[in-house]
C-alpha positions in Angstrom: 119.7 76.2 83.8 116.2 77.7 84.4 115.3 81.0 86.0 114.0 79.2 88.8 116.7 76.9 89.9 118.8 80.2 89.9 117.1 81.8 92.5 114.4 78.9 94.2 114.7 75.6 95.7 113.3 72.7 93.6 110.0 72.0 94.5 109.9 69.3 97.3 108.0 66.2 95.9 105.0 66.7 97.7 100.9 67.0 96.5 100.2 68.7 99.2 103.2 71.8 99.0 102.1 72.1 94.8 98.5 72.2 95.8 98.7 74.4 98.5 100.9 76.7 96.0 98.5 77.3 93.7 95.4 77.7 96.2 97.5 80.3 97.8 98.3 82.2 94.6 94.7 82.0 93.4 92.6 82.5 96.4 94.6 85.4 97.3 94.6 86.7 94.1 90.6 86.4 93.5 90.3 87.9 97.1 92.4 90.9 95.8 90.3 91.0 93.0 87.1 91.1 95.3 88.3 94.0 97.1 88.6 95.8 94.4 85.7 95.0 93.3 83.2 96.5 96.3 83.4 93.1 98.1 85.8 94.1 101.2 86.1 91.9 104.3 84.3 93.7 106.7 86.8 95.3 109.4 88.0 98.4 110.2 86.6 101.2 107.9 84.5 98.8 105.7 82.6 97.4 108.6 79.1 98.4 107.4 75.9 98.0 109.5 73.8 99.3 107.0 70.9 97.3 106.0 67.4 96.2 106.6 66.7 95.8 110.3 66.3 91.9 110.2 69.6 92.4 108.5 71.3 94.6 111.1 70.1 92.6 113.6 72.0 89.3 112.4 75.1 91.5 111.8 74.8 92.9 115.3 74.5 88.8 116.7 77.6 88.5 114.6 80.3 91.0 115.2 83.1 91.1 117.7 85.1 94.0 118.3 88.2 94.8 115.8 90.8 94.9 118.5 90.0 91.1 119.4 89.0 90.1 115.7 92.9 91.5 115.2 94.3 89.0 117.7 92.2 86.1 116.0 93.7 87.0 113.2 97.4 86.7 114.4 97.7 85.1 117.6 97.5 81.1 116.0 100.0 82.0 113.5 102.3 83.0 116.6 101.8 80.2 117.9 102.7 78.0 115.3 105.7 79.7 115.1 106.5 78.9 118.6 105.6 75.4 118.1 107.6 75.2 115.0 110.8 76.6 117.3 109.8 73.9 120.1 109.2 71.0 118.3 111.2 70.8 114.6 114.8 69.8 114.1 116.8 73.0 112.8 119.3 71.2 110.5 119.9 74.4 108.6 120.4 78.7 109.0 118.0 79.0 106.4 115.5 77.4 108.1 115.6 78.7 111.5 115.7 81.9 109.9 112.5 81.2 108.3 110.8 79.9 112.1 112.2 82.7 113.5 111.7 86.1 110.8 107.3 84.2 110.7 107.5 84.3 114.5 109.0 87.7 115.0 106.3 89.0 112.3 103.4 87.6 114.3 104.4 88.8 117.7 104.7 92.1 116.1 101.5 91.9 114.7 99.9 91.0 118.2 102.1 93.9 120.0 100.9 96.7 117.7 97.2 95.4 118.1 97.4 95.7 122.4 100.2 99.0 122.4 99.9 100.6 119.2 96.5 100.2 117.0 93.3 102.6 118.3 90.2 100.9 117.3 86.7 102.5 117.1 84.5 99.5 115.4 83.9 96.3 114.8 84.3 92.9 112.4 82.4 90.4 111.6 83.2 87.2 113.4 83.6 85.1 110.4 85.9 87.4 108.2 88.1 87.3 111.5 87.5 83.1 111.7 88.7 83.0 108.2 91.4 85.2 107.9 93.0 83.7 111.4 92.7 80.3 109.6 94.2 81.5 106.6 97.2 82.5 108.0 97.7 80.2 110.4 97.4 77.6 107.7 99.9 79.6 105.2 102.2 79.8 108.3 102.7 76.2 109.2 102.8 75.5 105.3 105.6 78.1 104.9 107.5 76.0 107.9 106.8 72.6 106.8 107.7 73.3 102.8 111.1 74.8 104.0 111.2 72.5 106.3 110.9 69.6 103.3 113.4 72.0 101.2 116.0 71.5 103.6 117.7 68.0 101.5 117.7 70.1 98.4 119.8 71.5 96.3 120.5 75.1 97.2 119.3 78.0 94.6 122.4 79.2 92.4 122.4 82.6 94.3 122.1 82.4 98.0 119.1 85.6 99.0 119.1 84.9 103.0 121.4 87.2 103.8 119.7 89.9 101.1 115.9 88.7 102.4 116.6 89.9 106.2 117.5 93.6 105.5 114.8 93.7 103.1 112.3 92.2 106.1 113.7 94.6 108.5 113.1 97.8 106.0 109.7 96.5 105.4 108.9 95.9 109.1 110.1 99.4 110.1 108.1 101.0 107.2 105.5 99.1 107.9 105.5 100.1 112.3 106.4 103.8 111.6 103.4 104.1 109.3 101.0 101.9 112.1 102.6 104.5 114.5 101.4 107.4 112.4 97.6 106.2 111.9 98.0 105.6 115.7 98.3 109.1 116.1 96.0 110.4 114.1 92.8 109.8 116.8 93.2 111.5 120.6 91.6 109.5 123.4 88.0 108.8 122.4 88.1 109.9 118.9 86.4 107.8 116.9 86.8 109.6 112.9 88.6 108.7 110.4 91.3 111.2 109.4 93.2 112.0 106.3 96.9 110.7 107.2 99.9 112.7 106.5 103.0 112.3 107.0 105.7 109.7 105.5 104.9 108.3 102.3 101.0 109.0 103.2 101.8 112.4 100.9 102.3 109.8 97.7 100.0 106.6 98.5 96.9 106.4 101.0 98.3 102.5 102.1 102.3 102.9 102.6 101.8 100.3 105.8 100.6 97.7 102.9 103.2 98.7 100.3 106.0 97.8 103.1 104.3 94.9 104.4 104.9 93.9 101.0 108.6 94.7 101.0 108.7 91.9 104.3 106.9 89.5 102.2 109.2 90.1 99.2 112.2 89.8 102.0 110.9 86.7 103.8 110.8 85.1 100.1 114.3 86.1 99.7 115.4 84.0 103.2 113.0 81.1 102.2 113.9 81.0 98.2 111.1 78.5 98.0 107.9 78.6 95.3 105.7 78.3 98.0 106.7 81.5 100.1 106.8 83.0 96.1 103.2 82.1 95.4 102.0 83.4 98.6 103.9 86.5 98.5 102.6 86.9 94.6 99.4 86.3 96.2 99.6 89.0 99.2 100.7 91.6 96.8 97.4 91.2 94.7 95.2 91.2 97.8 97.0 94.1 99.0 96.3 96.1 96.2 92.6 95.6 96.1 92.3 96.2 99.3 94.4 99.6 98.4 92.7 100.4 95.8 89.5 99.9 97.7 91.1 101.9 100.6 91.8 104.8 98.1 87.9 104.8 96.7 86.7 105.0 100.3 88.8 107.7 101.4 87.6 110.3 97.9 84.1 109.2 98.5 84.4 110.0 102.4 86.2 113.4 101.9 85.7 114.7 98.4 87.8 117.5 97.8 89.7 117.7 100.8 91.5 114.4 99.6 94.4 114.6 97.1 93.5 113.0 93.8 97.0 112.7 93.2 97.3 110.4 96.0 98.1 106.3 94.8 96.6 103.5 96.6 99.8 101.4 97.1 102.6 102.0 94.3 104.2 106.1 94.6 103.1 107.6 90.9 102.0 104.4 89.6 98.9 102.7 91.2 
């Protein structure tokens, strides 16, 4: 007995799930790479309007403001989810748990961005197209591949039950650190801050390290490769961006910032 069929569905025989697998993993993975690399999606603090005027000028034609690039990025992915609940069969738990943790996730998501998020700047309008597609793509995939799953066999060791308290810790980390960035800015403020204050003390991105832990708990529920690969996949974007988060905040406040402070990982990275 393999690893795998201890712990993951077999793979449903379908080209499209194993391609979409793999683009996932490596996409996300070279995007992570990117990131670290000085080439940032350009929202929230790497929104840069530097450049030549001709240049600023196109950027300026181009940008929307963050709070409704935010809702481009989540609000299709809600809806899928809702579509998924109206339209599908549930012959399983497993399954409507999956529809149902992906929809709670995106209405959260769109809930922070109108009641909890303050935003100062801008993104460009094509980082927030392609990140909205991405998800909403990965989120109907996720559905239909457990959806497909659903006739066979079960993994060795059943994770559902495991893979919701591990969401629901992720998503509370994950909100209680969004809540402390919230409060960072009073009415009008437009700086960035130093955050303090839960894990912020050990790792400048403790909203990404528990949005993580969700990931690694919605795998759990779903126990399919797909939902692996894309959560392998988040995890390396995540910690670009981190790490790219990290960079900016030392260059931005030099010696006021904690060089003992990780990107993503407390004490490690």
């Amino acid at each position: 007995m393999s690893i795998f069929s201890l712990f993951l569905f077999p793979s449903p025989p379908s080209l499209f799930i194993a391609a979409m697998s793999v683009l996932n993993l490596l996409s996300l993975t070279i995007s992570g790479y990117m990131e670290m690399n000085g080439k940032q999606k350009q929202y929230a603090k790497f929104f840069d309007a530097a450049g030549s005027s001709k240049k600023s000028k196109n950027k300026e034609n181009r940008k929307m403001l963050s709070r409704n690039g935010m809702l481009v990025f989540y609000t299709p992915s809600f809806v899928v989810g809702l579509a998924a609940l109206a339209i599908l069969p549930r012959q399983d738990l497993r399954f409507s748990m999956v529809q149902y943790v992906l929809t709670v996730h995106f209405l959260k998501r769109i809930l922070e961005v109108l009641f909890v998020y303050k935003f100062s700047g801008f993104m460009m309008v094509d980082d927030a197209i392609t990140i909205g597609v991405s998800y909403c793509v990965s989120t109907a995939t996720m559905i239909y591949a457990q959806y497909l799953s659903q006739e066979l066999p079960e993994a060795s060791v059943d994770l559902k039950y495991v893979g919701i308290a591990v969401f629901l810790i992720g998503m509370t980390g994950n909100f209680y650190h969004h809540y402390i960035l919230s409060n960072l800015r009073k009415k009008g403020d437009r700086e960035y801050k130093i955050p303090k204050g839960g894990l912020f003390d050990l790792i400048i991105c403790p909203h990404y390290f528990f949005e993580i832990i969700a990931f690694i708990g919605l795998s759990c529920i779903s126990q399919t490769m797909f939902m692996l690969c894309f959560t392998l996949g988040t995890m390396f974007l995540l910690m670009g961006r981190s790490h790219a988060t990290r960079e900016w905040y030392v260059l931005k406040f030099g010696e006021k910032f904690r060089k003992d402070t990780k990107a993503i990982i407390p004490y490690l990275f």
